[in-house]
C-alpha positions in Angstrom: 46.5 -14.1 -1.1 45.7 -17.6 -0.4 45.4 -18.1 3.9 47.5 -20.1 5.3 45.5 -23.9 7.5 48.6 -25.6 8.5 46.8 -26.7 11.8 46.2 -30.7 12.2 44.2 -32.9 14.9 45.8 -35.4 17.2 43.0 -37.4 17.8 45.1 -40.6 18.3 44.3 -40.9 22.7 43.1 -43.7 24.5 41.3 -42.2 27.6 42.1 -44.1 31.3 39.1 -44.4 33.5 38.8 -43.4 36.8 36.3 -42.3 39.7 35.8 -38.5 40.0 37.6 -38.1 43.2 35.5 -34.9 44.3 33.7 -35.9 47.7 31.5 -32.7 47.6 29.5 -33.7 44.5 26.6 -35.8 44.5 23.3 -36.4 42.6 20.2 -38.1 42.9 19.5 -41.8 42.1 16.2 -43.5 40.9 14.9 -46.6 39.9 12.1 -47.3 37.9 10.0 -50.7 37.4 7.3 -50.0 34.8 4.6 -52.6 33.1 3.2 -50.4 30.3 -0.1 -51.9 28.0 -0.2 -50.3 24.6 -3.4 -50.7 22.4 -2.5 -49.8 19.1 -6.1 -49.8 17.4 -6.5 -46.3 19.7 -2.8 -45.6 20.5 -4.3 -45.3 24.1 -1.8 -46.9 27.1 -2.0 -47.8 30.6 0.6 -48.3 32.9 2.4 -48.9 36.8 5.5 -47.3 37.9 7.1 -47.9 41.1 10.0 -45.6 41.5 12.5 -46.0 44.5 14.2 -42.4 44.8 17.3 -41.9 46.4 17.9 -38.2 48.4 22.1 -38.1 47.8 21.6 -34.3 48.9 22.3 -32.7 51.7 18.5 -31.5 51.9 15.4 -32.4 53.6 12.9 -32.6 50.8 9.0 -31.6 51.3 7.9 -32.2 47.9 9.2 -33.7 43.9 8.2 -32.9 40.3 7.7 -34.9 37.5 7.2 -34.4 34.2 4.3 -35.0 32.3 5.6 -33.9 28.7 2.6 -35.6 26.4 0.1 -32.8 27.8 2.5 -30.3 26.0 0.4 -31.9 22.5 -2.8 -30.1 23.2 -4.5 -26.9 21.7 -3.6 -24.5 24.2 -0.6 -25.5 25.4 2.5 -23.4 26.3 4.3 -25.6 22.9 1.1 -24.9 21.4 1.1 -21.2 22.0 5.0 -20.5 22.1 4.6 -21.8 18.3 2.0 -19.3 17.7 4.1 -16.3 18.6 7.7 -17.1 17.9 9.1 -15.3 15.1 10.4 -18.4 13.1 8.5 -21.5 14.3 9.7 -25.1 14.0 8.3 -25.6 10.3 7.7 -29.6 11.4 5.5 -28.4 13.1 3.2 -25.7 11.0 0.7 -26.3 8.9 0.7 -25.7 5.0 -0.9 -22.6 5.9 1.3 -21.8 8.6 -0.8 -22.5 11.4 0.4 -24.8 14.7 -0.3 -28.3 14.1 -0.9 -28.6 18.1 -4.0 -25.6 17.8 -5.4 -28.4 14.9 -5.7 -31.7 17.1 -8.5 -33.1 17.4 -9.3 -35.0 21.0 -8.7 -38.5 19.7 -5.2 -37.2 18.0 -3.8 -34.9 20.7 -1.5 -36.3 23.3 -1.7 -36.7 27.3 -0.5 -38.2 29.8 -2.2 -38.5 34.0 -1.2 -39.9 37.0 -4.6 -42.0 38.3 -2.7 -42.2 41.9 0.1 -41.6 43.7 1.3 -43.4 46.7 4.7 -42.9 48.8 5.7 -46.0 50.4 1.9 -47.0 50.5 0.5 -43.7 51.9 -1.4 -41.4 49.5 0.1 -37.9 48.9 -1.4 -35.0 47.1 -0.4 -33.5 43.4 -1.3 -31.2 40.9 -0.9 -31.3 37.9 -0.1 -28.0 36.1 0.1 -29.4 31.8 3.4 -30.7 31.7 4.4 -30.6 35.2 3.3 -32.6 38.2 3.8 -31.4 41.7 4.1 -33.9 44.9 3.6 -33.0 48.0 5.1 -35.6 50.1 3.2 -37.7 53.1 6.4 -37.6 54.8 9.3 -35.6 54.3 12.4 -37.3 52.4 15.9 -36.5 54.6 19.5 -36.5 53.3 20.8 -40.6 52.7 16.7 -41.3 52.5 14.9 -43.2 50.7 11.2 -43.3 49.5 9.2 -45.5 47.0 6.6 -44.2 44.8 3.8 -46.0 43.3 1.7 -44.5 40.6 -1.5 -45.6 38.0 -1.2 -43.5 34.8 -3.1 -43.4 31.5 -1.6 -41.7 28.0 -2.6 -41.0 24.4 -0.2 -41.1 21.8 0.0 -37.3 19.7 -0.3 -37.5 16.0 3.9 -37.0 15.3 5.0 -33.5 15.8 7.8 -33.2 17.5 9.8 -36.0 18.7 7.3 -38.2 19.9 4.5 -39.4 18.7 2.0 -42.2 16.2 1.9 -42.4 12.6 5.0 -40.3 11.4 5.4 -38.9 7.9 7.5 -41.9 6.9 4.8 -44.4 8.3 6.4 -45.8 11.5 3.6 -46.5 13.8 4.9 -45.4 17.3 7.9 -43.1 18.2 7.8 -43.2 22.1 10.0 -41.0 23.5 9.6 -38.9 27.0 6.2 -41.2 27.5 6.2 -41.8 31.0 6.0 -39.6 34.0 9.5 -38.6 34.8 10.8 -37.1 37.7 12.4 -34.3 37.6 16.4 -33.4 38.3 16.9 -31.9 41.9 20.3 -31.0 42.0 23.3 -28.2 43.8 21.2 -25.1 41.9 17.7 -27.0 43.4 15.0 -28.6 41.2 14.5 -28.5 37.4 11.1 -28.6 36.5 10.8 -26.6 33.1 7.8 -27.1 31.7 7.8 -28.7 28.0 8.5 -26.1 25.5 9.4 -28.5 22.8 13.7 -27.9 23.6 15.5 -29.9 25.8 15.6 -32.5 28.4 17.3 -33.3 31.5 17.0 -36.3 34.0 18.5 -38.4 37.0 20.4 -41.4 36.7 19.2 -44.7 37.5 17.7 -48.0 36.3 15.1 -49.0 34.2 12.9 -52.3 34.3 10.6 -51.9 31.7 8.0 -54.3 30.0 5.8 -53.3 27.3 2.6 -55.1 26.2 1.3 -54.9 22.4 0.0 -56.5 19.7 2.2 -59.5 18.8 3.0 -58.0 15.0 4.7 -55.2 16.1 8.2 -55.4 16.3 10.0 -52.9 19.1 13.7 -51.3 19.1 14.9 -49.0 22.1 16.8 -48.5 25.1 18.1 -51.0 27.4 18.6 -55.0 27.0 15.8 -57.7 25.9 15.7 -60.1 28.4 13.3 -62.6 26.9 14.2 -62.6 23.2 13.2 -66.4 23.2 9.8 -65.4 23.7 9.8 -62.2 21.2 12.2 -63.8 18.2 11.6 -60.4 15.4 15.5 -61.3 14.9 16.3 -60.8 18.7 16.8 -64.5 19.3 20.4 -65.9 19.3 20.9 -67.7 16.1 19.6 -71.1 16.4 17.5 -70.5 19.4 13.8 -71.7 18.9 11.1 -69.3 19.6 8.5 -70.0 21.8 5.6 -67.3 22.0 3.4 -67.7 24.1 -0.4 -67.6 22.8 -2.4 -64.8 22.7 -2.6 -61.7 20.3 0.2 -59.7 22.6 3.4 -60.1 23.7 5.1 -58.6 26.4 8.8 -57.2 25.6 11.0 -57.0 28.9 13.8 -54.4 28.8 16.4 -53.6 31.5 18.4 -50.3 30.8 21.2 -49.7 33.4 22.5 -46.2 34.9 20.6 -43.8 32.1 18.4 -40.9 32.6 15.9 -41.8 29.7 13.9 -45.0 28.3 12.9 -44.5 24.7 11.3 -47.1 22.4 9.5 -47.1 18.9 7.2 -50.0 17.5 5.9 -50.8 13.7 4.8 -54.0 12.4 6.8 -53.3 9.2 10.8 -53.0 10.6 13.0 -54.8 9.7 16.1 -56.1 12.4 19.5 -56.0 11.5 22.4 -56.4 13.9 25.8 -55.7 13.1 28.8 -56.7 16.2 30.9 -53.5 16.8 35.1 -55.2 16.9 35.8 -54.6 20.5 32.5 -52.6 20.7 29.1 -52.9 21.0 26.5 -54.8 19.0 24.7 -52.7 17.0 20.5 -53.3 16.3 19.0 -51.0 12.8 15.4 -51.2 12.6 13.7 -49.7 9.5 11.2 -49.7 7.2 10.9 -52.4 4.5 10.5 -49.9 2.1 12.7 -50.8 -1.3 13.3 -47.0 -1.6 15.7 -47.2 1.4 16.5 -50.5 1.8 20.0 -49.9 0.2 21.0 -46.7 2.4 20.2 -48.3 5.3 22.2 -51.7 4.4 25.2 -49.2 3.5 24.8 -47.6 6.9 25.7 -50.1 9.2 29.1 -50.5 8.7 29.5 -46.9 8.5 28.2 -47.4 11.9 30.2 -49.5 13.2 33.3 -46.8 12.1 31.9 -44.0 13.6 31.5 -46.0 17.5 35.1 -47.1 16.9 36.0 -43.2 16.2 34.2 -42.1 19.2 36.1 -45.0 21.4 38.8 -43.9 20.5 39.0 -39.9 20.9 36.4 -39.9 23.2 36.1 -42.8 25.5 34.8 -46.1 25.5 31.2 -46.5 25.1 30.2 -48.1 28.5 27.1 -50.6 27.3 26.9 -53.3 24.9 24.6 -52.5 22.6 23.4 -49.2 20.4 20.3 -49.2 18.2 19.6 -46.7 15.4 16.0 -47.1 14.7 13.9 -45.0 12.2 10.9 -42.9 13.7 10.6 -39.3 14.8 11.0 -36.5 12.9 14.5 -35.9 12.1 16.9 -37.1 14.9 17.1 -37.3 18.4 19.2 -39.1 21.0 18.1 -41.3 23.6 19.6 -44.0 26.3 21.3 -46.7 23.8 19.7 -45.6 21.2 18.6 -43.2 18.6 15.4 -42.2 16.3 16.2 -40.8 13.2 14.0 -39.9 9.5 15.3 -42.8 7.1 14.2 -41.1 3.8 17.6 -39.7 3.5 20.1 -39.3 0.5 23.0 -41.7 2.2 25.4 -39.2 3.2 22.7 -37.0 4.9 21.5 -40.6 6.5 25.3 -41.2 7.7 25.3 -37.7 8.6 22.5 -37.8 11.4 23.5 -41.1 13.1 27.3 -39.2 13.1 25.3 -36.5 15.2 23.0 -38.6 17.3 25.2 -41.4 18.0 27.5 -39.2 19.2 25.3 -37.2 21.7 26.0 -40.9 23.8 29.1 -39.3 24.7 27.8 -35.8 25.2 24.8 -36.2 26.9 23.7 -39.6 27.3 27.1 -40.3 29.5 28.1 -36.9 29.9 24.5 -35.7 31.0 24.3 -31.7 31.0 21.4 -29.9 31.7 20.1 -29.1 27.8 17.6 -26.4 29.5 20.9 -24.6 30.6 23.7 -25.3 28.9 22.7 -26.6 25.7 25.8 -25.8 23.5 27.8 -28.7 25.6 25.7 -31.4 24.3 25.0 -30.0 20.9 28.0 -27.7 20.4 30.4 -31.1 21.7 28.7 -33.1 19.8 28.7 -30.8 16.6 32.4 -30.9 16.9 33.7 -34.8 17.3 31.0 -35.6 14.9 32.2 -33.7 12.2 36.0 -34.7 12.7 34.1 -38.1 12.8 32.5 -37.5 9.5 35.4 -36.2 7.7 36.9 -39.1 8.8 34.8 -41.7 8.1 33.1 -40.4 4.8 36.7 -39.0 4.0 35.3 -35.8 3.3 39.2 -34.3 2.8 38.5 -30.8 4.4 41.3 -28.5 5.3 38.9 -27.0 8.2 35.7 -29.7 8.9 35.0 -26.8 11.1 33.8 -24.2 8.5 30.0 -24.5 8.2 30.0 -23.5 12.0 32.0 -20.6 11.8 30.1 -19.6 9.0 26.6 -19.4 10.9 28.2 -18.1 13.9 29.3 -15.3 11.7 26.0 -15.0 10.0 24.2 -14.6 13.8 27.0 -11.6 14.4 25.9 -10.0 11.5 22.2 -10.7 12.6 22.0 -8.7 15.7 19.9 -11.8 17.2 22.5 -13.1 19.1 22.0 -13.8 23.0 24.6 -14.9 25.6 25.1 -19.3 25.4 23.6 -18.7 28.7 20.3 -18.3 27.8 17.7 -20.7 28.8 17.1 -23.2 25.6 13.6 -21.7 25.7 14.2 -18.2 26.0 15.6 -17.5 22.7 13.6 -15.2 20.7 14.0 -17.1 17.6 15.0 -20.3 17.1 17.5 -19.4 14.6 19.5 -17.7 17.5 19.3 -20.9 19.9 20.6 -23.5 17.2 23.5 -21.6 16.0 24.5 -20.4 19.8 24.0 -24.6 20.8 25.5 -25.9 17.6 27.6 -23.8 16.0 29.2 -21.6 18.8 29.1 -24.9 21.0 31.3 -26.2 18.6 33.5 -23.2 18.1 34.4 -23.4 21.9 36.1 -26.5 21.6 37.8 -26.1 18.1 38.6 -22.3 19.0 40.0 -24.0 22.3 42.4 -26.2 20.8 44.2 -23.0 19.2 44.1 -21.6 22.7 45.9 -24.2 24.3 47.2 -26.8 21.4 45.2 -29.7 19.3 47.1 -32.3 21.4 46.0 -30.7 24.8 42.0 -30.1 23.5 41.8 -34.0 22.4 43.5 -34.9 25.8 40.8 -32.7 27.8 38.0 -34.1 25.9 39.4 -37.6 26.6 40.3 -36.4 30.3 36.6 -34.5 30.6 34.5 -38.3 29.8 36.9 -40.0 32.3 36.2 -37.7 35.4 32.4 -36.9 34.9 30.8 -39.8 32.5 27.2 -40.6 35.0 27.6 -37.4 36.0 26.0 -34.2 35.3 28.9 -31.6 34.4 28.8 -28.0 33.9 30.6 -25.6 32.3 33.1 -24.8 34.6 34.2 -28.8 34.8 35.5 -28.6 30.8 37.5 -25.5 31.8 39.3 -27.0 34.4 39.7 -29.9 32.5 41.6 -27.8 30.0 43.4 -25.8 32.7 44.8 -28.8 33.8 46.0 -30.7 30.8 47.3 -27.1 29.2 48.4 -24.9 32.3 46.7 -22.5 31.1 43.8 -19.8 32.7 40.7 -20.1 30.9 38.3 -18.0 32.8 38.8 -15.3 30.5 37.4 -17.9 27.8 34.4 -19.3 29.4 33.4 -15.8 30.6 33.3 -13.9 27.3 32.5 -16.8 25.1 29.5 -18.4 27.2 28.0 -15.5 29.2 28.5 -12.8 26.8 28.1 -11.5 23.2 31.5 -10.3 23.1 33.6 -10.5 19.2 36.8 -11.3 18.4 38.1 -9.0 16.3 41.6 -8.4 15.8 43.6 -6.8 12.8 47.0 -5.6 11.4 47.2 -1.6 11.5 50.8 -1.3 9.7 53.6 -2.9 8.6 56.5 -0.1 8.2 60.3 -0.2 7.8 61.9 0.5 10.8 65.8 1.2 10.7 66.6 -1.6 8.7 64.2 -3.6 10.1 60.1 -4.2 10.5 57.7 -3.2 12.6 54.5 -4.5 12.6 51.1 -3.0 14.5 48.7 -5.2 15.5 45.2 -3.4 16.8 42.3 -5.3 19.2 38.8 -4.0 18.2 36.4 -6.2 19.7 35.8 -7.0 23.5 37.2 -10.3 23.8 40.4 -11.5 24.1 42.6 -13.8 22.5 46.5 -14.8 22.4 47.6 -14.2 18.4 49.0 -17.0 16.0 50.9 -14.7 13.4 52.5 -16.1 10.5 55.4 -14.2 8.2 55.8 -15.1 4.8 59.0 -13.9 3.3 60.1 -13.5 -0.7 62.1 -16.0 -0.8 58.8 -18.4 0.4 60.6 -19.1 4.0 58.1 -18.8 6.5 58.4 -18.0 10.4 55.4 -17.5 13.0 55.5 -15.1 15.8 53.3 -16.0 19.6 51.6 -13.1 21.0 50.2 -14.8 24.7 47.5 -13.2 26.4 48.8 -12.4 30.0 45.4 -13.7 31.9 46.3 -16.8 30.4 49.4 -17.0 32.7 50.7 -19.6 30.3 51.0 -20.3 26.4 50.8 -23.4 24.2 53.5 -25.2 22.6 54.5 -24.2 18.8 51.4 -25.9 16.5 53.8 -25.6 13.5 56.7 -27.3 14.9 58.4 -27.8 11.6 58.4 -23.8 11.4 60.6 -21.7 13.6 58.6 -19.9 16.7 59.5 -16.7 18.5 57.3 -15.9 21.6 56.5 -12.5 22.3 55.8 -10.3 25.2 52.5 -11.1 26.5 49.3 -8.8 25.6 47.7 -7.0 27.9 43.6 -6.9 27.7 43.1 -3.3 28.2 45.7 -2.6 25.4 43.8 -1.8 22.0 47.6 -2.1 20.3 50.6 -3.7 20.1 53.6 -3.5 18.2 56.2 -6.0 17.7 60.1 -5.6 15.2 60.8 -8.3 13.3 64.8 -8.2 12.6 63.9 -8.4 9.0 63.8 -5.4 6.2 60.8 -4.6 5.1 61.5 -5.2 1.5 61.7 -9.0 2.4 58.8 -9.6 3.9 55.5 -10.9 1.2 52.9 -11.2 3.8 51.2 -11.0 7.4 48.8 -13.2 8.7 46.9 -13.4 11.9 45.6 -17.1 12.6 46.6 -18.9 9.8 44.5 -22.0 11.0 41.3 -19.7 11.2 40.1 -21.6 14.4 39.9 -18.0 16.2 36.4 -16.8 15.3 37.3 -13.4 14.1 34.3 -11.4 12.7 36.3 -9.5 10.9 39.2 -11.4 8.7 39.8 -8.8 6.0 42.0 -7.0 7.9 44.1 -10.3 9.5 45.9 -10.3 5.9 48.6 -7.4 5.1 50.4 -8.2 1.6 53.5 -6.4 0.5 52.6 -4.3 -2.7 53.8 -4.9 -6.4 55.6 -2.9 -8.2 
């Protein structure tokens, strides 16, 4: 028998913007001013950074971290020897013969990055740096409402590309600069996060950036943040019309100005090409590639695709707060960054659309909404996951019944595994990478597309909408999406958070019998697995009439409005958790009944679905 997807999104909201009202958060504030040289004959920098750090917290503070995450690009390293020993290693970054590329660098190809002093408002402090992290011990002690001013000399080297960052990629673009400066680290209400690079995520504090970069006058640059002397660079960053005036020498110096992000990325070759594309109502959009005739074509094609996808995340999301978003090749696959993304350009056009769907989107959920990634990586990636595939099935008009099916599909396949850990697993304390990206992307997504059957399509858009109003320049956890959703639905949710985050839990219901009962039916619903779930059942008569029956869980203390409205609705008795049964009588013979169906949307991840189907038998 054919199951039944009768569900539809409502992602037609406009979100209203508002201040978070909750006096009892805060968060730390920084500023940084940075004047960077890069020499591109050794890919060997210099640099200044004066950072003015803002204590919001209620604590006196001794000492701060920052991280130093080119050292991670060094034989030796904990990347280097975490690739060595994990079960499935990232293949970008194995040799032919499956060896770490890290253990193979060379000391003019392997990456680092040093303080050469460190001053707090012009007294010297002590550090240590421990590979990836840098420890301050502060001259004077920083109180709540203070703050302090750092000044520090560093020197890097630019890796050979292997993850992320690096010079020289497979595709030929010259510099990928991301995470290249010393960063301080998040101190926040659970206390400092100073994880060491492990080649996972990132997390950082908001602030401003004033940025300018030095380098050879050829090389054209695409990033984060705003250009502020485009008459002096031109490259196509010049309003039309405007004379360019460079001034002599065999440099030039690119000035950027980011506002409120946690991250400054940029990338540099002397071969992109600049394209700018203004977003209706939106932002202006910058696409810097490759003039390579092999992808010349897909990348023309991709801007207006674009341009579609920002207005689709406007829309269901929230309106993307700067005015401008650049999607720039480099890398080594895609990764989001403050206004801006790198991404691999060789790509067939709908993989190409594919991975600026994803990136673009992490704006929302991560680059606004910035989670800790270390900690609760499946609301960046999971979130993101989910709007960007409606987004793609919107935009590429992909026509699927369920756009959610590939993740349900590898969360099933990690059941079956017996590799899966809690979502509250550290991102580097997986014990195979195959368990971390399907918990972050596939089961990150399911929370939000198994939500909306909890508590209604209409009420999940309206939470996501409600969620990037209260905490966008924030950094939200978990708990802050469930009580967005308790408040737009009326429903409880702990249940949910609690056995889909912090637990391996299944879903795993199933129809035990469907017996004539005096005339009537009775129908005997079993719960196997350990989590809970209110039931979606749907009748199917002889005669092709259809009616659905609500089964509510009782810790929900609420239920969700009929999501087949043009089909009649009785709600039932709620279910009790420790219950493993549950019968319901439908006033119905037997003999008129064709079929039984739990979920008919299949948005409830149920690991087992061949018993959600009972059929009547032929004669």
């Amino acid at each position: 028998m054919r199951v039944f997807k009768l569900f539809s999104f409502l992602v037609g909201f406009s979100a209203l913007s508002y201040a978070q009202s909750n006096t009892s958060y805060w968060q730390q504030h920084v500023d940084y001013t940075m004047e960077v040289n890069m020499n591109v004959a050794n890919y060997q920098y210099t640099g200044s950074q004066q950072l003015i750090y803002t204590n919001n917290s209620p604590d006196t503070l001794k000492r701060v971290f920052y991280h130093l995450y080119f050292n991670a690009f060094q034989p030796g390293s904990e990347m280097d020897i975490r690739l060595q020993n994990i079960k499935d290693p990232d293949k970008r970054m194995m040799t032919e013969g499956g060896k770490s590329r890290i253990s193979a660098l060379s000391e003019d190809e392997m990456g680092y990055l040093h303080p050469s002093f460190l001053l707090q408002d012009g007294q010297k402090v002590d550090f240590v740096e421990e590979s990836t992290v840098l420890t301050v011990h502060l001259a004077k002690p920083l109180p709540p409402g203070g703050k302090t001013t750092f000044e520090m000399g560093f020197r890097g080297q630019v890796p050979l590309q292997i993850r992320r960052s690096g010079r020289n990629s497979e595709e030929g673009v010259a510099l990928s600069m991301s995470q290249w400066y010393p960063k301080l680290a998040e101190y926040d209400f659970e206390g400092w996060h100073a994880d060491p690079y492990i080649a996972r995520e990132f997390h950082g504090v908001w602030g401003d950036f004033d940025v300018k970069l030095t380098i050879d006058k050829e090389y054209v640059v695409g990033g984060s943040g705003y250009l502020q002397n485009p008459q002096e660079i031109g490259h196509g960053y010049e309003a039309p019309g405007t004379k360019v005036k460079r001034p002599k020498g065999k440099t030039l110096t690119w000035h950027f100005k980011a506002p409120m992000v946690h991250d400054f990325m940029w990338a540099a070759d002397p071969d992109y090409l600049h394209d700018t594309l203004q977003v209706e109502n939106g932002p202006m959009l910058h696409f810097l590639y490759k003039n390579d005739k092999e992808i010349l074509e897909n990348w023309k094609n991709l801007q207006p695709k674009t341009a579609e996808l920002m207005q689709f995340y406007n829309k269901n999301i929230g309106e993307y707060p700067y005015d401008q978003y650049s999607v720039i090749q480099g890398g080594d696959g895609g990764m989001e960054y403050a206004m801006s993304t790198l991404i691999t350009g060789e790509r067939k056009f709908g993989s190409l659309v594919g991975v600026t769907a994803h990136e673009m989107a992490h704006s929302w959920f991560q680059h606004v909404l910035a989670t800790n990634e270390s900690k609760h990586e499946w609301m960046d990636e999971g979130f993101t996951t989910f709007i960007s595939t409606l987004a793609m099935n919107k935009v590429m008009e992909e026509g699927k019944e369920n756009p959610f099916e590939d993740s349900y599909k590898g969360y099933y396949s990690l059941v079956n595994s017996g590799l899966e850990q809690p979502q509250t697993t550290h991102a580097d304390r997986y014990n195979v990478n195959y368990a971390y990206g399907i918990a972050a992307y596939s089961k990150g997504s399911i929370f939000l597309s198994q939500l909306g059957y909890v508590i209604g399509q209409d009420k999940l858009m309206k939470t996501i909408q409600n969620y990037y109003r209260d905490f966008k320049f924030k950094h939200p956890v978990p708990n802050d999406i469930k009580r967005e959703a308790e408040k737009v639905s009326g429903i409880e949710l702990d249940w949910y958070l609690t056995d889909w985050t912090q637990t391996t839990n299944t879903i795993d219901y199933g129809i035990k019998n469907v017996v004539a009962d005096s005339g009537k039916t009775k129908i005997s619903l079993t719960r196997t697995g350990q989590m809970p779930m209110p039931l979606d059942i749907l009748v199917v008569y002889k005669d092709d009439t259809k009616e659905t029956f609500y089964t509510p869980l009782r810790m929900m203390q609420g239920e969700k409005s009929n999501p087949y409205p043009q089909i009649n609705r009785t709600v039932l008795k709620d279910w009790p958790w420790a219950f493993p049964t549950y019968d319901f009588t439908i006033d119905k013979p037997l003999e008129s009944i064709k079929a039984v169906v739990i979920d008919p949307s299949q948005l409830m991840a149920d690991v087992k679905q061949e018993d959600n189907v009972w059929q009547a038998q032929t004669p």
